[in-house]
N, C-alpha and C positions, 0 to 999 in steps of 0.2 A: 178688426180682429187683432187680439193682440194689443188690446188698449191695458194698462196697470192701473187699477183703481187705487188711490191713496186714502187709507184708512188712518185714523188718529183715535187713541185709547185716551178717555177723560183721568184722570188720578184725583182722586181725592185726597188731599194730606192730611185731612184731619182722621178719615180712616184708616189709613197707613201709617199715620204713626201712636194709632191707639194699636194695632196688630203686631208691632214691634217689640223684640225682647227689651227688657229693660235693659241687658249690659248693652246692646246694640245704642240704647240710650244714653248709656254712662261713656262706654269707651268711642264712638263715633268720629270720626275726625275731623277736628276743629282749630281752625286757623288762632282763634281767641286763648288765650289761658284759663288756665280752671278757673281764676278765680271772677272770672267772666259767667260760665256755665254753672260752679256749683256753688253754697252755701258753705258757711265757717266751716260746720259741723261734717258734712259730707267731705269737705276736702280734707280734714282729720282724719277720720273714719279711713278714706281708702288710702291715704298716705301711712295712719297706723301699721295696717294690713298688710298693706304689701312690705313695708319696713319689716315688721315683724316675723313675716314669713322669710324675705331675707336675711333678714341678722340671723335668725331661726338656722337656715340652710349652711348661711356660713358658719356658722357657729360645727356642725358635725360634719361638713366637708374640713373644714381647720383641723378638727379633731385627727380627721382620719387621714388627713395629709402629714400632720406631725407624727403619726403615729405611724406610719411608711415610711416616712426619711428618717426618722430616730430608727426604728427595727434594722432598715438597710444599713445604715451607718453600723448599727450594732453588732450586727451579722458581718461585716467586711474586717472590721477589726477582730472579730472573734476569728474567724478566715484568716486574718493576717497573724496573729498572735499565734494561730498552731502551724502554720506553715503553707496553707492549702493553697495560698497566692502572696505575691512579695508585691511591695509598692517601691517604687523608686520615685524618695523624697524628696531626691534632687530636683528632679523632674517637677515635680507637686510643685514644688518650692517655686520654680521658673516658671512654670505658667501660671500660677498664683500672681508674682511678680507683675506679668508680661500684660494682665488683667488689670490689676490697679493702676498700671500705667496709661490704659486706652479707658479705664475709667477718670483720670483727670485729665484726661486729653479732653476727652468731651465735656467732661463738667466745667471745664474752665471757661470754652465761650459760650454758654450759659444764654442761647439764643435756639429758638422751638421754632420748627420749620413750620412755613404756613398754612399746610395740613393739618397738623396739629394746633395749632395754635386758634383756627380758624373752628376747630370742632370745641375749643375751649372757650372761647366763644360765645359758641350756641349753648355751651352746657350754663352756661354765666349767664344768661340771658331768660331763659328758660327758670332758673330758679330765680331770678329776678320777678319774674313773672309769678311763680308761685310759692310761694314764699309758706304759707300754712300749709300745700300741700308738701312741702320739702321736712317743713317743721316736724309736721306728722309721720313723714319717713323717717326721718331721721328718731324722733323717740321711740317707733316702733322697729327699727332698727338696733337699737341699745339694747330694749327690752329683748327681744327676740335673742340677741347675745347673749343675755344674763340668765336665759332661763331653757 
C-alpha cells in the first residue's frame, strides 16, 4: 500500500516541433549565432526590421524630446524676461563651472570599470558573431531615421 508507480511520457520531436509557432522557431534560445541558425537573406530581413522599426521609434521619440526641452527652455526664459521668476546667474555660472570640472576629472583617467567594460565585451563579441545580422540593423536603422 502506498507503493508510487513511475510513469514516463514518450515525446516526439519531430511532432513538436511541427506544432510550434514559427517565432518560437526564429527567436528560441540558442547558444550558437545567427549566423549558425539562419540564411544571408533571413539575417537581413530581421536585422532590416527590427533596425528600421528602431531608427523609426527614435527618430519621433527624438522629435518629441527636442520639442519639450526647446518649449521648456522657451517658456522659462519667457517667465524670466517678464518677471514671473529671477535666475541667479551667478549661481548658473558656478555649478556649470563646478560640472566641467568633475567632467575632466573623470575623463582624464580614461579607464571603464570592469562592469562595464566586461558588458562591452559581450556587445563586441556578439557582433563579431553576427556581423549581417548587425549589418541589417544597422541599414534598417538609418532608414527608419530618414523616413
Amino acid at each position: 500500500a502506498g507503493v508510487k508507480e513511475d510513469t514516463f511520457n514518450v515525446l516526439d520531436l519531430a511532432e513538436y516541433t511541427k506544432n510550434r509557432p514559427w517565432w518560437r522557431k526564429v527567436f528560441a534560445p540558442n547558444s550558437g549565432s545567427s549566423a549558425e541558425k539562419y540564411n544571408v537573406a533571413t539575417q537581413l530581413l530581421i536585422g532590416g526590421v527590427t533596425g528600421w522599426c528602431t531608427g523609426f521609434i527614435f527618430q519621433k521619440v527624438g522629435k518629441l524630446a527636442a520639442t519639450a526641452v526647446g518649449g521648456g527652455f522657451f517658456l522659462l526664459q519667457i517667465a524670466n524676461h517678464t518677471g514671473y521668476i529671477k535666475v541667479d546667474w551667478k549661481l548658473v555660472e558656478r555649478d556649470v563651472n563646478k560640472a566641467k570640472q568633475q567632467l575632466k576629472f573623470h575623463s582624464s583617467g580614461n579607464k571603464m570599470s570592469p562592469e562595464v567594460k566586461s558588458k562591452v565585451d559581450e556587445v563586441i563579441i556578439f557582433l563579431k558573431k553576427n556581423v549581417i545580422l548587425t549589418g541589417g540593423f544597422a541599414g534598417g536603422f538609418l532608414l527608419g531615421m530618414a523616413s
